[in-house]
C-alpha positions as CSV (number, residue, x, y, z in Angstrom):
1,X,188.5,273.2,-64.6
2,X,186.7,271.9,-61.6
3,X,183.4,273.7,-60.8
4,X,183.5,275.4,-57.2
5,X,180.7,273.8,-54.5
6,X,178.5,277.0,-53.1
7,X,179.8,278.1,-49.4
8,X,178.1,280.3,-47.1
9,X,179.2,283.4,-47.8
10,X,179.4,286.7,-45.5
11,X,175.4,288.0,-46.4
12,X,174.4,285.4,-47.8
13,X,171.0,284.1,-46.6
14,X,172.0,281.1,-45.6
15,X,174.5,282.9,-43.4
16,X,172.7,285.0,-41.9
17,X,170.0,282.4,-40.9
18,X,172.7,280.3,-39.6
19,X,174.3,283.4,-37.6
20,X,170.8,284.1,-36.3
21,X,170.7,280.5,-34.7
22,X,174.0,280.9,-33.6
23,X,173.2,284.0,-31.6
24,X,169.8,281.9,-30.6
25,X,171.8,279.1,-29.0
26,X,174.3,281.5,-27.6
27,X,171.4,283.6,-25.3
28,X,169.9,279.9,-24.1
29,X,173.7,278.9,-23.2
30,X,174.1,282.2,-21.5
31,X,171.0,281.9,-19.4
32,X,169.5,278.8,-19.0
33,X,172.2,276.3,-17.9
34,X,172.2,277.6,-14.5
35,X,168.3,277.6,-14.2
36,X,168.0,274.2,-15.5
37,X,170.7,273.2,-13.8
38,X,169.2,274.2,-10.3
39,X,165.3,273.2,-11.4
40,X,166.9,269.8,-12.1
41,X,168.6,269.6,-8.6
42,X,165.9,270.6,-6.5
43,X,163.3,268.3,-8.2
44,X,165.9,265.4,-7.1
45,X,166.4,266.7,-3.5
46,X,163.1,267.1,-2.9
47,X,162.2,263.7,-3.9
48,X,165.0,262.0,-2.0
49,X,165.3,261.6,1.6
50,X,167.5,265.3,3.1
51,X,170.8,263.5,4.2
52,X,170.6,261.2,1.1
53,X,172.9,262.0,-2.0
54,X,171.2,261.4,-5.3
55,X,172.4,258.1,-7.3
56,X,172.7,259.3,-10.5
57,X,173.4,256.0,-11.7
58,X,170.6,254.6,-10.7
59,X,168.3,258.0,-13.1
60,X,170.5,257.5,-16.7
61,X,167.9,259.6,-18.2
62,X,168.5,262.3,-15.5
63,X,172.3,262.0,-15.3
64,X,172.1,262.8,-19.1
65,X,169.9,265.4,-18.6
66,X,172.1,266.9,-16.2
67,X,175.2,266.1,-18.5
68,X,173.7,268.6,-21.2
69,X,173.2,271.6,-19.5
70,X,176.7,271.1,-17.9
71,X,178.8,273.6,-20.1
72,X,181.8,271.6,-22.1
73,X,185.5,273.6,-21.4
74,X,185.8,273.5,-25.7
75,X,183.7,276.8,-26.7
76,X,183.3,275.1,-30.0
77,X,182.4,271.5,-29.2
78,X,179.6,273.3,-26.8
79,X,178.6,275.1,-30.2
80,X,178.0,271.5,-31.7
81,X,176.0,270.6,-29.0
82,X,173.6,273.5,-28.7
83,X,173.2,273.2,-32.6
84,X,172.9,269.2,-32.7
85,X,170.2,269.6,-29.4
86,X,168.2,272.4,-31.1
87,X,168.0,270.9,-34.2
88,X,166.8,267.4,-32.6
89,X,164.4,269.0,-30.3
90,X,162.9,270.4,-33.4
91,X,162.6,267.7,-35.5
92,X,159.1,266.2,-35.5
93,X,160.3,262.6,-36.7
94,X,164.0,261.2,-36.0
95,X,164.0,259.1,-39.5
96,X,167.1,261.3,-40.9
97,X,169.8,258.6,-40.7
98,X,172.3,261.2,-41.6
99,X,171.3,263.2,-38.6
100,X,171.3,260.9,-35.9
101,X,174.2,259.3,-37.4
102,X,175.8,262.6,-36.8
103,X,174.4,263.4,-33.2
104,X,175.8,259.4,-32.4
105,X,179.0,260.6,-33.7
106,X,179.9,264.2,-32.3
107,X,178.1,262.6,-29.0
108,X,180.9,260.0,-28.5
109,X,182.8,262.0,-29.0
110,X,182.2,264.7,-26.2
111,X,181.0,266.9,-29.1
112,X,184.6,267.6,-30.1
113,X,184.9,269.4,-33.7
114,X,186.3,266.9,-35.9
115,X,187.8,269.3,-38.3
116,X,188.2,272.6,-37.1
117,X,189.8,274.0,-34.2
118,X,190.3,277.4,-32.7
119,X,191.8,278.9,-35.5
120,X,189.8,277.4,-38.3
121,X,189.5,274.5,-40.5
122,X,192.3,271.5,-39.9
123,X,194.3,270.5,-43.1
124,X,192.0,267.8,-43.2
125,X,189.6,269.9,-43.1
126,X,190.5,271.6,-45.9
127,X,191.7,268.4,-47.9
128,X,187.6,267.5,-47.6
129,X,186.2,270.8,-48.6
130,X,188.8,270.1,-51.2
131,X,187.6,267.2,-52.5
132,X,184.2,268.0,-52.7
133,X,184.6,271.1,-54.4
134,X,186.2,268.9,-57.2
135,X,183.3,266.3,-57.1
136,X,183.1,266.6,-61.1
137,X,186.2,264.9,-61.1
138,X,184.5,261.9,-60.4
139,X,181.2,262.2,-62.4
140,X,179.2,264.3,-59.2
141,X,178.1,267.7,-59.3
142,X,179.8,270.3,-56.7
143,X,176.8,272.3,-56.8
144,X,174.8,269.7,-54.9
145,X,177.1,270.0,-51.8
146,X,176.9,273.4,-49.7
147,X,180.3,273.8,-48.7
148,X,181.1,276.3,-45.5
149,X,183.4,279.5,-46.1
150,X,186.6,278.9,-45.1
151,X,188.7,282.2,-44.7
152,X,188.3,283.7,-41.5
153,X,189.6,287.6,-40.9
154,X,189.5,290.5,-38.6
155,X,186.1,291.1,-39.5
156,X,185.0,287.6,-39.8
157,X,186.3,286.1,-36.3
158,X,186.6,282.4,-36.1
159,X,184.4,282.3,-33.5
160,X,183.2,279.4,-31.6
161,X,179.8,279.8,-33.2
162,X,180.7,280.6,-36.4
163,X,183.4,277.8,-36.8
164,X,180.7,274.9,-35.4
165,X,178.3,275.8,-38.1
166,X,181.2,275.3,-40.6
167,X,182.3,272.1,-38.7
168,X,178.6,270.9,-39.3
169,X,178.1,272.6,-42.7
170,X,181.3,270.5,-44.1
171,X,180.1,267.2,-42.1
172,X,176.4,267.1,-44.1
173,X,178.3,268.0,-47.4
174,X,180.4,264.8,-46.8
175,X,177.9,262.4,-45.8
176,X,175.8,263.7,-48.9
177,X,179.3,263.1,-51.0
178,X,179.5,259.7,-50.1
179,X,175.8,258.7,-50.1
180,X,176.2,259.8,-53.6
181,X,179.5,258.7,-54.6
182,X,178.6,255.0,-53.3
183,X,175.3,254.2,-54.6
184,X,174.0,257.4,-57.2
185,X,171.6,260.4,-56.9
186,X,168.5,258.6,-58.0
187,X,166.6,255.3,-57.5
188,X,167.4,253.4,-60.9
189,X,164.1,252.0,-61.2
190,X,163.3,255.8,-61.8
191,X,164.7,255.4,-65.5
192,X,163.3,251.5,-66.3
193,X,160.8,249.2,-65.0
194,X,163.3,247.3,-66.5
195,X,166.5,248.3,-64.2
196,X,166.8,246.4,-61.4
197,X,170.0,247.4,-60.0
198,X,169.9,247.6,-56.2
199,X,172.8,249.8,-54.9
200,X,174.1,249.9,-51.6
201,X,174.7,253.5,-49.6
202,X,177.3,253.6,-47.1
203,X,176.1,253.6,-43.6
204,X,176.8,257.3,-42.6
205,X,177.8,256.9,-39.1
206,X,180.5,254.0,-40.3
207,X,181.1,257.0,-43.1
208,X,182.1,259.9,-40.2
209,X,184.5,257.2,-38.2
210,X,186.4,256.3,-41.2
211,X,187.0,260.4,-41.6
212,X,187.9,260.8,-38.6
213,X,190.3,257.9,-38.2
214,X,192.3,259.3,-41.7
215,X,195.3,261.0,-41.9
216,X,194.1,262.2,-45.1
217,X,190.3,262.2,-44.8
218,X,189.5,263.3,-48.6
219,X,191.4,259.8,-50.0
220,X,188.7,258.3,-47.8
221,X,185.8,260.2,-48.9
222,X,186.6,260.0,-53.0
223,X,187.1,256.0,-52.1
224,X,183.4,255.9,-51.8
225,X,183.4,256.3,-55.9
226,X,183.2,253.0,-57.9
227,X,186.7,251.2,-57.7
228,X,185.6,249.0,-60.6
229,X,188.4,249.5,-63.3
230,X,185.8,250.5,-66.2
231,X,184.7,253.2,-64.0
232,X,188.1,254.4,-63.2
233,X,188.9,254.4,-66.9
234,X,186.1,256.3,-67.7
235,X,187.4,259.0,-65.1
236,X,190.1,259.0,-66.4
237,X,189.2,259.5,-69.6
238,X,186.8,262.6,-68.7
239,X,189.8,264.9,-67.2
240,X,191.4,264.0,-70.5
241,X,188.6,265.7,-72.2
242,X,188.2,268.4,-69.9
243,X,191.7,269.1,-70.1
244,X,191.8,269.8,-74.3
245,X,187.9,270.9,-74.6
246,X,189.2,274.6,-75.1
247,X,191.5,273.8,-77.6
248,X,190.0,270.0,-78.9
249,X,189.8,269.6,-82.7
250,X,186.3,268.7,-84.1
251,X,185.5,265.0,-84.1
252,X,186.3,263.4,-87.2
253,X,183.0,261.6,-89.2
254,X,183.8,259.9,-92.2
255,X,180.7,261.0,-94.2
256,X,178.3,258.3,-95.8
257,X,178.3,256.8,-98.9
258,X,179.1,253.5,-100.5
259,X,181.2,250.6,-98.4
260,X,184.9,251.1,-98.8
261,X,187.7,247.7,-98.6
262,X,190.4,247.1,-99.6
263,X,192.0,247.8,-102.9
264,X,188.8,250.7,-103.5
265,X,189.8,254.3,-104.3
266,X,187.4,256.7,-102.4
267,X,187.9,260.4,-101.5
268,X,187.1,259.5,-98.2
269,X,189.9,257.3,-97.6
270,X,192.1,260.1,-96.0
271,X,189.8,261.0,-93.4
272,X,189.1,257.2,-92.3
273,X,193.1,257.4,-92.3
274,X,193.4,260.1,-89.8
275,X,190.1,258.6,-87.9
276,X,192.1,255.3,-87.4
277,X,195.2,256.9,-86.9
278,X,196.4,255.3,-89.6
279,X,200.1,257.7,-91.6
280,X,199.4,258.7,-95.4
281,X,201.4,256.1,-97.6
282,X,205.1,257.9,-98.2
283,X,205.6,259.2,-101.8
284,X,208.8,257.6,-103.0
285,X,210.5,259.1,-105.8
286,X,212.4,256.0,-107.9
287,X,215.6,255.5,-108.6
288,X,217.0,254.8,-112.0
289,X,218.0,251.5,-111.4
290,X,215.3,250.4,-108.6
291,X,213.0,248.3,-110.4
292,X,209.1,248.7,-109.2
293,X,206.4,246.4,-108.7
294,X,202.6,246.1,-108.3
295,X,203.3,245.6,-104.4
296,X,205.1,248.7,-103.7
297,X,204.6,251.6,-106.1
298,X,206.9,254.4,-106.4
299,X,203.7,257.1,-106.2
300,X,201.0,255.5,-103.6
301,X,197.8,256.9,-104.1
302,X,196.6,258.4,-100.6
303,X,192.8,257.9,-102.2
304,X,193.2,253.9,-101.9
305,X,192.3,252.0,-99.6
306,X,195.2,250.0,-98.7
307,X,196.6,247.1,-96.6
308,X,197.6,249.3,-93.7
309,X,194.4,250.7,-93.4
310,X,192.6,247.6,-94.3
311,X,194.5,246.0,-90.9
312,X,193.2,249.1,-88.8
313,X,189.7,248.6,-89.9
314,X,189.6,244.8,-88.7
315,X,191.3,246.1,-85.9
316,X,188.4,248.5,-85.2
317,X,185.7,246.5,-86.3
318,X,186.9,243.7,-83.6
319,X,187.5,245.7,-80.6
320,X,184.0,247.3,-81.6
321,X,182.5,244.0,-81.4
322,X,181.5,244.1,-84.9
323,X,182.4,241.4,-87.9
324,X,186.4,241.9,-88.7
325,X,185.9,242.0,-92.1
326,X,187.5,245.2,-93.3
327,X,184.5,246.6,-94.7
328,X,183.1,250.3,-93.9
329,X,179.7,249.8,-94.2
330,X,177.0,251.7,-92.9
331,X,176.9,250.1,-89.2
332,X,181.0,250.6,-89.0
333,X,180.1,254.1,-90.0
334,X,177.9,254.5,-87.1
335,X,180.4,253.0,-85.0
336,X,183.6,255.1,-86.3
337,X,181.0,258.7,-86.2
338,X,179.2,258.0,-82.9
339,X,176.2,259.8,-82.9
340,X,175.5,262.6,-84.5
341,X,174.7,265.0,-81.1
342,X,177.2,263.2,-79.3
343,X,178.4,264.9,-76.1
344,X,181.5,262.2,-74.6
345,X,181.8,264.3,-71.6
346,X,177.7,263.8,-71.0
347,X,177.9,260.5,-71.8
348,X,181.1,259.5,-69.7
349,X,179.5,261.1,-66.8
350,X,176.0,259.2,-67.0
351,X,177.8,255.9,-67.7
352,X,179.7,257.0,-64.4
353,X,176.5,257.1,-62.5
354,X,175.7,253.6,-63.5
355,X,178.6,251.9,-62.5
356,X,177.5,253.0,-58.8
357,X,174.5,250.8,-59.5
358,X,177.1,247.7,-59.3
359,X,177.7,246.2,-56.6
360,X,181.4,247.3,-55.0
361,X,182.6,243.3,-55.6
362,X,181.9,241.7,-58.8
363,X,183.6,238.5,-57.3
364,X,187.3,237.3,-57.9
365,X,185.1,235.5,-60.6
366,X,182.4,236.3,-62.1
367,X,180.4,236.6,-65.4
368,X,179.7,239.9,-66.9
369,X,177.1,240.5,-69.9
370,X,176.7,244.1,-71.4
371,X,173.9,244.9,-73.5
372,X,175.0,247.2,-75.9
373,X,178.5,245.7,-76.8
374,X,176.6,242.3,-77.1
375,X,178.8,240.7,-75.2
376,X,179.3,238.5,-72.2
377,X,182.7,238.0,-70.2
378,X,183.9,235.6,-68.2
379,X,186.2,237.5,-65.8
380,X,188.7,236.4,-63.1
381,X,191.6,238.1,-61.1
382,X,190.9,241.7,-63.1
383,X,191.4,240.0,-66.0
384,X,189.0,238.4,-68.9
385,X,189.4,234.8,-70.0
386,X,186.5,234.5,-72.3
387,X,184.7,236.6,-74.2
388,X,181.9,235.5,-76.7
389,X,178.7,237.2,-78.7
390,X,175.3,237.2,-77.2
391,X,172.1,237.7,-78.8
392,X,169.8,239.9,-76.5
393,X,166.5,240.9,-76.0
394,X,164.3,243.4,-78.6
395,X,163.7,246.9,-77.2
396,X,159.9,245.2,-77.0
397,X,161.2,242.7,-74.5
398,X,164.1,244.0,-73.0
399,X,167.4,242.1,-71.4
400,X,166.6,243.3,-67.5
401,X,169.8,245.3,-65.7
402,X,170.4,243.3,-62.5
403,X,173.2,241.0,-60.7
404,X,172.4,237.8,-59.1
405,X,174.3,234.2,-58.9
406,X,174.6,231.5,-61.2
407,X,174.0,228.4,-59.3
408,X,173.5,225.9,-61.6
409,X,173.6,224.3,-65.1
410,X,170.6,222.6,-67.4
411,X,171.6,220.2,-69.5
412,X,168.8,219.2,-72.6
413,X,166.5,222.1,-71.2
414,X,162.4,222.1,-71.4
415,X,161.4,225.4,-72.6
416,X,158.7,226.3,-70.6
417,X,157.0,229.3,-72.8
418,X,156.3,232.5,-71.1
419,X,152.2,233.2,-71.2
420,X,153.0,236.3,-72.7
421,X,154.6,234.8,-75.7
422,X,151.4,231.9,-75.5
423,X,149.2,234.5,-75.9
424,X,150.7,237.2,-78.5
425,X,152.4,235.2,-80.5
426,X,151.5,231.3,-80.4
427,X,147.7,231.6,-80.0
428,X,146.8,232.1,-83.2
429,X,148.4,228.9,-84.9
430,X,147.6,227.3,-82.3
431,X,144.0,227.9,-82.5
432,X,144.2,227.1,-86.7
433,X,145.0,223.1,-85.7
434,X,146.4,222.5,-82.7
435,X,147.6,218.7,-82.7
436,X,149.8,220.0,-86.0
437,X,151.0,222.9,-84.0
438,X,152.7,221.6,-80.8
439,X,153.8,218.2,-83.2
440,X,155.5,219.8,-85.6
441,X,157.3,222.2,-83.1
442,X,157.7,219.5,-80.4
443,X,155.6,221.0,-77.8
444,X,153.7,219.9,-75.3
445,X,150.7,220.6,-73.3
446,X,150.6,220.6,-69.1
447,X,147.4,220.6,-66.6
448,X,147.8,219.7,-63.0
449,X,151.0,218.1,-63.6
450,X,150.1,215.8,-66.6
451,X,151.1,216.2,-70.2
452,X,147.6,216.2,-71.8
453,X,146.4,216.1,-75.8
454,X,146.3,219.1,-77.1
455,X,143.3,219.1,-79.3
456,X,141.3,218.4,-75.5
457,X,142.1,222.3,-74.7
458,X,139.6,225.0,-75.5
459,X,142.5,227.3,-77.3
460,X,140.7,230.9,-75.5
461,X,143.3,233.9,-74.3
462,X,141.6,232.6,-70.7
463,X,143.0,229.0,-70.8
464,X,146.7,229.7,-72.2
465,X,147.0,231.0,-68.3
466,X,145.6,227.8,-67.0
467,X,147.9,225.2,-69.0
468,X,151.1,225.3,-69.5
469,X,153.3,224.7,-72.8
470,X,156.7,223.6,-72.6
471,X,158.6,222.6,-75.4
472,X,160.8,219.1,-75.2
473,X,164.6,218.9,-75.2
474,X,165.8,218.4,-78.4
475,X,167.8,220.2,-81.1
476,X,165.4,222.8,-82.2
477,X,164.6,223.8,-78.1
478,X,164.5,227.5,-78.8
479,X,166.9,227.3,-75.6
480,X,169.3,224.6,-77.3
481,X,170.9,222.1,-75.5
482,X,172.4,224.0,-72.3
483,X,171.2,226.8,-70.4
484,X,173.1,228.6,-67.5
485,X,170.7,229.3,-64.1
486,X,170.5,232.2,-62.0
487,X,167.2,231.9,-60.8
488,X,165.5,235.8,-60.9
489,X,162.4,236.9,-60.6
490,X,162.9,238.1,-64.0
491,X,163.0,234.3,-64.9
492,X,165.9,235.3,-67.7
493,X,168.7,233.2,-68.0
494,X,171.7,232.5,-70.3
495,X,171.5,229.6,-73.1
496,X,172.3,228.0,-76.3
497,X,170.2,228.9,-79.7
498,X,169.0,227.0,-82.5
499,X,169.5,230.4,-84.1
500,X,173.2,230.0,-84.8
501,X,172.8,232.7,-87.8
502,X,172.0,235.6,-85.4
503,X,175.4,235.5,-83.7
504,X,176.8,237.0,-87.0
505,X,175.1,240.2,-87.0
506,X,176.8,243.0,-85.6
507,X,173.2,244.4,-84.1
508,X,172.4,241.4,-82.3
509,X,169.0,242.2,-80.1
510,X,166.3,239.4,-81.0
511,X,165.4,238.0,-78.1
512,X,162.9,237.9,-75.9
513,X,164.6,239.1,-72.2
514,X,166.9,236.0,-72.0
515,X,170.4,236.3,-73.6
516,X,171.8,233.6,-76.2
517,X,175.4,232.8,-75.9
518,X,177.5,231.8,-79.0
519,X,179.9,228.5,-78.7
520,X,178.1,227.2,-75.2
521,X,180.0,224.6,-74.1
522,X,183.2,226.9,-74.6
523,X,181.4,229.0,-72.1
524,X,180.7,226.1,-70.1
525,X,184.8,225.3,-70.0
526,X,185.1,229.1,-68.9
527,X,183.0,228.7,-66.0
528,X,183.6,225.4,-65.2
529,X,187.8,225.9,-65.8
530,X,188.3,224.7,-61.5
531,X,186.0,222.3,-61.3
532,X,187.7,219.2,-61.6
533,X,184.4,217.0,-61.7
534,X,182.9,219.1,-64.9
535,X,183.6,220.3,-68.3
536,X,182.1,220.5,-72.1
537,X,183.5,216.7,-73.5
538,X,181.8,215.6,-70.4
539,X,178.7,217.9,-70.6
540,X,178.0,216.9,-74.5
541,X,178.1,213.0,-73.5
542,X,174.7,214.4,-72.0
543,X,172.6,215.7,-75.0
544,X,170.0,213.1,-75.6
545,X,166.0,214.1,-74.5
546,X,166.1,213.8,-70.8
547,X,166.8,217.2,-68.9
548,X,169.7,216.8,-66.9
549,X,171.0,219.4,-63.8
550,X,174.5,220.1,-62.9
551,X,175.1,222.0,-59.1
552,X,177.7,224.3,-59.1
553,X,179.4,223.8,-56.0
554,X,180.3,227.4,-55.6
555,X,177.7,229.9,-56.9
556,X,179.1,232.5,-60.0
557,X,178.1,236.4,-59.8
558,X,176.3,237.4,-62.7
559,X,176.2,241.0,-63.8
560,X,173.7,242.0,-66.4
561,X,174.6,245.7,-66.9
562,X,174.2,248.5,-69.8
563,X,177.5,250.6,-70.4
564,X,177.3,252.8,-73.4
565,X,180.4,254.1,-73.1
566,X,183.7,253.0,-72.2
567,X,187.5,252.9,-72.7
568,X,188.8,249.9,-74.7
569,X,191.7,247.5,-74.0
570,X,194.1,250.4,-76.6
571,X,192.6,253.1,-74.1
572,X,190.2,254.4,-77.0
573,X,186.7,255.8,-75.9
574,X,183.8,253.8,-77.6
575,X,180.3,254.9,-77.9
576,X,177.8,252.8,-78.4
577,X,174.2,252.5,-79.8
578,X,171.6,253.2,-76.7
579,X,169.2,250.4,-78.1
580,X,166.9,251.0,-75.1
581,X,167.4,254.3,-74.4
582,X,168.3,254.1,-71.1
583,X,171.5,256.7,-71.6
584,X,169.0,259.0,-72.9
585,X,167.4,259.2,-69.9
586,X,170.1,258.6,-67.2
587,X,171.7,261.8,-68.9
588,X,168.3,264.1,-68.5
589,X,167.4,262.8,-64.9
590,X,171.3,264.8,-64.4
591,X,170.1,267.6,-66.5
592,X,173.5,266.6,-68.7
């Protein structure tokens, strides 16, 4: 069940300070639009000649000024305009977007309510407060939007006052909503120096135009959500569990103990069944006559591990990312259990929040790497073409969380090493003999723009910044043969390995920041599938020692993101491992 947003209630504080300034604006209206009105006309008269009339057109500044204090035929639209004027005229700085987006708008509008009218709130009126009174629905918290009272009676008139406080009451709620809805409830940066998503916020004047205009003003609003599909699965997926919650069965876990496979008898075997979904094997009583064999015994054992189960497992362990080998060892354990305090609901609803980070179009075709699956896609039309392992960085030197554009290819790459890795790791050996270090690993030394000897350096932490090594193109370039560009200030990048090995670990963060792709040059074809001038026969005609660069004539979107949980292709929720912790502490900035 949807939590209910707070409303201004009959005594409540809020409503009585907001009655108080109604009351306030009500005396000024009462007596000083007369006053004002005839200060304002003699000033003019007196400075203009006695048979000349005032060009009003001529004094904007005036003409408004006489416009204001002018009372409007709508009582409640003059409401709007006594509280929108008061509040500006008290305001010591005028940097609230949201407010002067909202003094633009009920402005233009001759300070006509939006969604209420003499009787009370419009239906779509009511079909916002609706929406955002639901906002759990979509991964938001209703409490975080004050929401006006909206039942008007004999003893709580729907008075002009008291419905243009509603009116405005309703209009910051929404414009919080979709600030919200679009682009999160906290700078991501906040979690990670490492995150460096930039989301967009919708512009809010653009946000109460698009209200206006709807027939149905809530579909509007709740469009300001993430339209991406893994975020509408995950939505989907949460009123699932909110729905059953009351009368959910305990998550399965399979306990721990030795690896089960096929053909093993283990008396854990009937719980991975019902994990997997997978029916107890029938008992079949025998005939006389039918003769039995090994392949189909008249009394299956439900404690053995058979072929049915045995095809569920791969099945698990490849949609999982994980080696399909049939084998429940400890890691496909950990991925059948989840963690052991998991909450699904608290993790659907901070994975929600980071899909707001994205950017609202991935591209009709785009590449998509997430950390946690290990995993990079190659996605066009809504739909994924290729799909290949990654190797990405340690939680020491974490894969950054950002989108940019792939703009070209590197064929026979230099690796030019980081100082960072120079200095921590390199130094050292480096410092033992230097000639035998970089000649044995095929590096080189650089000063001023000349490769130089290395036995001419002084090997200090201090010099490492002022040279720079680079290692040649070759087979054992820790970068491989091909690397994939989308320059960052991250300086991470996608590329081929050496380190073939490491793509058949199911845990696969080695790196340092840059991600490793497994079977390049098929992820070359991917990208490269409509452009007629380039693909991976062509590209490996290349390999040799000089570093050649291919221009994409159309740039790629790249999106490095970290999704910890999500719905998988048979509409199963997966829970991953939060290698960097990031999860962690999306979910406790929400207080989930």
């Amino acid at each position: 069940m949807a939590r209910s947003a707070p409303v201004l209630e009959n005594g409540s504080d809020n409503r009585r300070r907001a009655l108080k300034m109604a009351d306030g604006r009500s005396q000024m209206k009462r007596h000083g639009h007369l006053g004002l009105l005839a200060m304002t006309v003699a000033t003019v008269a007196l400075a203009s000649p006695a048979a000349a009339v005032p060009d009003l057109g001529a004094m904007p500044h005036l003409a408004r000024t006489l416009a204001y204090h002018i009372p409007l035929a709508d009582p409640i639209a003059e409401e709007i305009r006594l509280d929108i004027t008061q509040e500006e005229l008290s305001r010591k700085t005028a940097d609230d977007t949201a407010f002067r987006a909202l003094a633009k708008f009920y402005e233009e509008r001759n300070w006509a309510p939006a969604w209420t009218d003499k009787n009370g709130f419009t239906a779509g009126g009511m079909t916002l407060i609706e929406a955002i009174a639901n906002a759990d629905e979509d991964g938001l918290d209703p409490s975080a939007y004050i929401l006006p009272q909206t039942r008007f009676t004999a003893a709580h008139k729907a008075e002009p006052r008291i419905l243009a406080v509603a009116e405005l009451t309703l209009v910051r709620a929404a414009l919080a909503y979709a600030h919200d809805a679009q682009g999160g409830r906290f700078k991501p940066k906040s979690i990670s120096g490492y995150i460096n998503a930039e989301p967009t916020f919708p512009e809010p004047l653009s946000v109460l135009e698009a209200l206006a205009r709807a027939p149905r003003p809530a579909n509007v609003l709740v469009a300001y959500n993430p339209p991406h599909m893994g975020s509408r699965k995950l939505k989907e997926k949460l009123a699932e569990l909110r729905a059953t919650e009351a009368v959910a069965e305990k998550p399965i876990r399979v306990p721990a103990g030795a690896a089960m496979r096929l053909g093993i008898s283990d008396k854990r075997v009937p719980l991975l069944r019902k994990r997997l979904s997978v029916p107890t094997p029938t008992t079949r009583v025998a005939a006389a006559e039918t003769v039995q064999t090994d392949a189909a015994p008249a009394n299956p054992d439900p404690l053995v591990f058979d072929e049915a189960l045995d095809t569920a497992v791969r099945e698990f362990q490849k949609t999982a990312g994980l080696s399909p080998d049939g084998i429940v060892g400890p890691n496909t354990l950990r991925h059948l259990n989840g963690p052991a305090d998991a909450n699904p609901v608290a993790d659907i609803v901070a994975n929600m929040e980071r899909w707001r980070w994205l950017p609202r179009k991935l591209g009709r075709f785009h590449v998509h790497v997430n950390i946690p699956e290990y995993l990079v896609r190659v996605n066009k039309n809504g739909r994924t073409v290729h799909q290949t392992r990654v190797v990405v960085g340690k939680p020491t030197n974490q894969t950054p969380i950002f989108s940019d554009e792939m703009e070209h290819i590197v064929v026979n790459p230099y690796w030019n090493v980081p100082v960072s890795i120079a200095r921590k790791e390199m130094l050292p050996g480096i410092q033992a003999n230097p000639g035998s270090y970089f000649a044995r690993r095929g590096y080189e030394v650089v000063y001023n723009g000349r490769v130089i000897d290395p036995t001419a350096v002084a090997w200090t932490p201090e010099n490492v910044r002022k040279v720079r090594i680079r290692q040649r193109p070759g087979a054992r370039n820790a970068l491989g043969r091909i690397k994939f560009m989308f320059p960052n200030r991250h300086s991470v990048y996608l590329h081929d390995t050496p380190s073939k090995s490491l793509f058949q670990r199911d845990a696969r963060a080695f790196s340092h920041g840059c991600v490793r792709v497994n079977n390049p040059l098929d992820f070359a074809d991917a990208i490269l599938a409509d452009n007629a001038d380039w693909n991976s026969t062509r590209i490996k005609k290349l390999f040799g020692r000089s570093e050649r660069r291919i221009d994409l004539p159309r740039h790629i979107p790249v999106h490095i993101t970290y999704f910890t949980t999500l719905v998988d292709q048979n509409g199963e929720l997966r829970t991953l491992r939060d290698i960097y912790g990031h999860n962690a502490r999306v979910k406790a900035k929400l207080g989930l």
